[in-house]
C-alpha positions as CSV (number, residue, x, y, z in Angstrom):
1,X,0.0,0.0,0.0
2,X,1.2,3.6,-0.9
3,X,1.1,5.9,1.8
4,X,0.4,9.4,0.4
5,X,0.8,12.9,2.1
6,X,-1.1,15.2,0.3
7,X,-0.3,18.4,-0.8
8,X,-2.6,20.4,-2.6
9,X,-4.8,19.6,-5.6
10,X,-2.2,17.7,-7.8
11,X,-1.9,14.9,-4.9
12,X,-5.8,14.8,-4.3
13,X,-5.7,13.5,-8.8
14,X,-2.6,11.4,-8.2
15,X,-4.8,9.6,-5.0
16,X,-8.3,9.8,-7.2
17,X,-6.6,8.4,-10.2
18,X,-4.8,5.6,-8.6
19,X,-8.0,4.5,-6.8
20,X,-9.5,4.6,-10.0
21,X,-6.3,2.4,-11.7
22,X,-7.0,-0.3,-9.1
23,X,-11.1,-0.6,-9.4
24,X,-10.4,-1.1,-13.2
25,X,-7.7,-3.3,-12.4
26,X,-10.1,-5.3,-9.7
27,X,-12.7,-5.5,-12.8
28,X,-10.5,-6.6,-15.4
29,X,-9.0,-9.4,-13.4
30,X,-12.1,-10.8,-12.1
31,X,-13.3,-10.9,-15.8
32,X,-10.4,-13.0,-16.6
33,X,-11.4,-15.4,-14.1
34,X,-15.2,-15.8,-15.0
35,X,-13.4,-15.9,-18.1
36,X,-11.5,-19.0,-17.1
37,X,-14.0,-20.6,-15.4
38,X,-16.4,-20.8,-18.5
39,X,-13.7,-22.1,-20.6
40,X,-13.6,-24.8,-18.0
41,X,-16.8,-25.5,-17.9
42,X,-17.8,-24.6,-21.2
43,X,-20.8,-22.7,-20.5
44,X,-21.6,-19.2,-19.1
45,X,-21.5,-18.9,-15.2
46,X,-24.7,-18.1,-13.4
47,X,-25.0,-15.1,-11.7
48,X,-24.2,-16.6,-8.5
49,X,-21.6,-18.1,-9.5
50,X,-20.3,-14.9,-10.8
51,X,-21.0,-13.1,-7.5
52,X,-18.9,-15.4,-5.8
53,X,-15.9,-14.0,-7.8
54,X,-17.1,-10.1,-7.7
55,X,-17.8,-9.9,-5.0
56,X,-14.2,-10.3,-4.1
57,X,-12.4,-7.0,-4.2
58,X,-9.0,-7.3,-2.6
59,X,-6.2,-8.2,-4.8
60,X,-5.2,-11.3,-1.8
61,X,-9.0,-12.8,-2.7
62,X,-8.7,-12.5,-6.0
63,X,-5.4,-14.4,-6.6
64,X,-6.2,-17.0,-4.8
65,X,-9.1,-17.7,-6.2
66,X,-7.2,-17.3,-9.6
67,X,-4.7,-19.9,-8.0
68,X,-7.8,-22.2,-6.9
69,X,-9.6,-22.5,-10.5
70,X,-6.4,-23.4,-12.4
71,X,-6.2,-26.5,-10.2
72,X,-9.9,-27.4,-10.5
73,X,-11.9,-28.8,-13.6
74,X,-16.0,-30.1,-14.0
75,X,-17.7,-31.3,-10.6
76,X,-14.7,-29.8,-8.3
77,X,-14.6,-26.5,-10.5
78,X,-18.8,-26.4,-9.9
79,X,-18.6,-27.4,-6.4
80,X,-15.8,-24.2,-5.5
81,X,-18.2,-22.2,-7.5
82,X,-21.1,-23.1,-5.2
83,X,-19.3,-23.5,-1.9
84,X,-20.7,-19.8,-0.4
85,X,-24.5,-20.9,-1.1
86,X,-26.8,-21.8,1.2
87,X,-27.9,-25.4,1.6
């Protein structure tokens, strides 16, 4: 984490912009694993199966479960998918 001590306006656009890098960033990776997932499973994810990876944010969540899918095909791949839901 960059610690920041702000001086003025410029600073306040450096902090704004960066924020902004890192939610497009967060967006475009969890893309790339919903991606990844439906070329395992050949089909399109349901949407709660797509929450599950969305609504991870942190960069630490989001590699793992990166890490996780690469490991997992069919049934197991499903069953990760589904491990949040309620029985």
């Amino acid at each position: 984490m960059h610690v920041i001590i702000l001086h003025g306006l410029h600073s306040i656009d450096i902090v704004i912009r960066e924020k902004m890098d890192n939610e497009q960033l967060v967006i475009k990776w969890q893309n790339k694993i919903i991606d990844e997932c439906q070329n395992r499973l050949n089909r399109d994810l349901t949407k709660d199966e797509k929450l599950f990876i969305t609504s991870r944010t942190g960069f630490i969540a989001l590699e793992s479960i990166e890490d996780t899918i690469k490991t997992l095909d069919g049934q197991e791949l499903f069953n990760y998918l589904k491990s949040e839901e309620k029985q």
